[in-house]
C-alpha positions in Angstrom: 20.9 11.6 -13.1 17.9 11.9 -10.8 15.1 9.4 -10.5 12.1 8.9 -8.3 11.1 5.2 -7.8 7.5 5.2 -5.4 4.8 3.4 -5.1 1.1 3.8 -3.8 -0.9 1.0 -3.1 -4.3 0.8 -1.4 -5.8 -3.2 -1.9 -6.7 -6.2 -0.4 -3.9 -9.1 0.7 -4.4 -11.9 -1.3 -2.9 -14.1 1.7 -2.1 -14.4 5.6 1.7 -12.8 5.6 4.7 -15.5 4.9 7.4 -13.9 7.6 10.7 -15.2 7.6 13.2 -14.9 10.1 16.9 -14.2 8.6 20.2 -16.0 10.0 21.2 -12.1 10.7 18.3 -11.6 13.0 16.0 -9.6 10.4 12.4 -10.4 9.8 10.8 -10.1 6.5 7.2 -10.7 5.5 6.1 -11.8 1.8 2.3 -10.9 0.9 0.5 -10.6 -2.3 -2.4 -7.0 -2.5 -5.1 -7.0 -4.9 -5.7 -3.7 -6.7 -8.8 -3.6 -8.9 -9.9 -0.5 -11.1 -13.8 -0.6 -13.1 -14.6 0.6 -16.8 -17.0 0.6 -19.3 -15.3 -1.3 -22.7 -16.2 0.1 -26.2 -19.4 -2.2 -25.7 -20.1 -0.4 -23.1 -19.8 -3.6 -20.7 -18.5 -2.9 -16.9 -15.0 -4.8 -16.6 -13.1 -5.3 -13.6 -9.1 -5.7 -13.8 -7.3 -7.1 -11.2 -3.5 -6.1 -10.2 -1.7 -8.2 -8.2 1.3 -7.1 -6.5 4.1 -9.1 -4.5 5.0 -6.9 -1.2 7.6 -7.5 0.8 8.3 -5.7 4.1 11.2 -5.9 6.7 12.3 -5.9 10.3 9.4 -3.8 11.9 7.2 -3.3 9.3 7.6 -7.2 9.3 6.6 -7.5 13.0 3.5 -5.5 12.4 2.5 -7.8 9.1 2.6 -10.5 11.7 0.6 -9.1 14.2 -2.2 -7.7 12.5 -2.3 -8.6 8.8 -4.4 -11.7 7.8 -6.2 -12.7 4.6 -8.3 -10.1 2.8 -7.7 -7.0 4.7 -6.9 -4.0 3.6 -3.6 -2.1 3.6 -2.3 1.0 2.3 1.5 0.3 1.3 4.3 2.7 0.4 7.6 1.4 -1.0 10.0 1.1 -4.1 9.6 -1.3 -7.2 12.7 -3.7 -6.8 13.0 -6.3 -10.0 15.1 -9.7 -8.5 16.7 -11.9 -11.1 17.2 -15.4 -10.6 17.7 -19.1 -11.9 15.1 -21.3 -11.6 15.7 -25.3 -11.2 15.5 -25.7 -14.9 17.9 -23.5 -15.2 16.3 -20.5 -17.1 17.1 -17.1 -15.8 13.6 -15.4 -14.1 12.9 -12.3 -13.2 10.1 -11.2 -10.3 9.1 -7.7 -9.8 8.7 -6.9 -5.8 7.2 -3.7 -4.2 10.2 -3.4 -1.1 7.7 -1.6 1.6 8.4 1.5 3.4 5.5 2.7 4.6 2.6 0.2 6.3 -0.9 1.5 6.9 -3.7 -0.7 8.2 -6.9 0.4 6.5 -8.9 -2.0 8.3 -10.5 -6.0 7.5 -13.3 -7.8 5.3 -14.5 -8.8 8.6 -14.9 -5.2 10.1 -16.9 -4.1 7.1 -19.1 -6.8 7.6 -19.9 -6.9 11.1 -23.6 -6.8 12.3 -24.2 -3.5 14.1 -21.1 -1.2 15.2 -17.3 -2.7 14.3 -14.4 -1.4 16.6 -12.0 0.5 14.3 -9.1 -1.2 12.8 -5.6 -1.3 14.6 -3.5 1.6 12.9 -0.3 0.8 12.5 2.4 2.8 10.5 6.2 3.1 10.5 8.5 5.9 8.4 6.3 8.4 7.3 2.2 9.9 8.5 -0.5 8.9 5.7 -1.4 10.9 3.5 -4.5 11.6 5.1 -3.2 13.3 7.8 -1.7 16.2 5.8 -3.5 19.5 7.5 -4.8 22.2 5.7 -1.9 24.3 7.4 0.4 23.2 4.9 1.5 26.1 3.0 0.3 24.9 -0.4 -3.2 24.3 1.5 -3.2 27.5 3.5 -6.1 29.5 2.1 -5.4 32.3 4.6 -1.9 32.8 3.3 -2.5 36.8 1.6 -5.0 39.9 1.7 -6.3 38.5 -1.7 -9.6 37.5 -1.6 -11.3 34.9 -3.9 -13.2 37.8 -6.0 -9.4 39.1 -6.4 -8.2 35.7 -8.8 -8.3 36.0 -12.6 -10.4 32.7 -12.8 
């Protein structure tokens, strides 16, 4: 049986990066990314709800979490839900639910948004796979020049 396990986030670290370095020689960095999403309730009152989600990124992706990742900025992540089970001190059996990164975009900072006058852009920094972003309207499925058909041609 086939599955697909992925993950999109776009959000706001909750914390500076907590890199580790392995006895192997591999690097891992432990964050937390705030995701928020608005509403009206059945009063009709504007609520906010908060997500937060446990990333955890490795080797390179690691490295670059290091370098340029600090305390409320913003980061688009790609990666796969991993659930870790454990035993705490007490000795009740835990479970945490991680989002194992992938994919590492830097969106940008608090601090460049609110700059006085013009803000440098933020470092870009990506490993595995382009962003989303940069998918060009050559793509096949984008292609509007792809038959003879024009748009008074479609039946809607």
């Amino acid at each position: 049986m086939a599955g697909v396990n992925k993950v999109i986030l776009l959000g706001n670290l909750g914390s500076d990066p907590e890199v580790r370095s392995l006895p192997s020689g591999s690097k891992v960095a432990s964050f937390s990314i705030a995701t928020s999403e608005s509403y009206n309730n059945k009063e009709g009152v504007r609520v906010e709800q908060t997500e937060w989600h446990r990333i955890e990124l490795w080797d390179n992706l690691a490295n670059i979490a290091e370098q340029y990742l600090h305390k409320g900025d913003s980061a688009y992540v790609e990666g796969k839900i991993r659930t870790e089970e454990y035993t705490d001190k007490d000795g009740i059996a835990r479970k945490i639910v991680k989002i194992r990164g992938t994919s590492l975009t830097l969106v940008g900072s608090r601090k460049d948004n609110n700059q006085e006058g013009g803000s440098a852009p933020a470092p870009q920094a990506q490993a595995a796979r382009p962003a989303p972003a940069q998918v060009t309207a050559s793509t096949p499925e984008f292609n509007t020049n792809a038959g003879e058909e024009s748009s008074d041609d479609l039946p809607f």
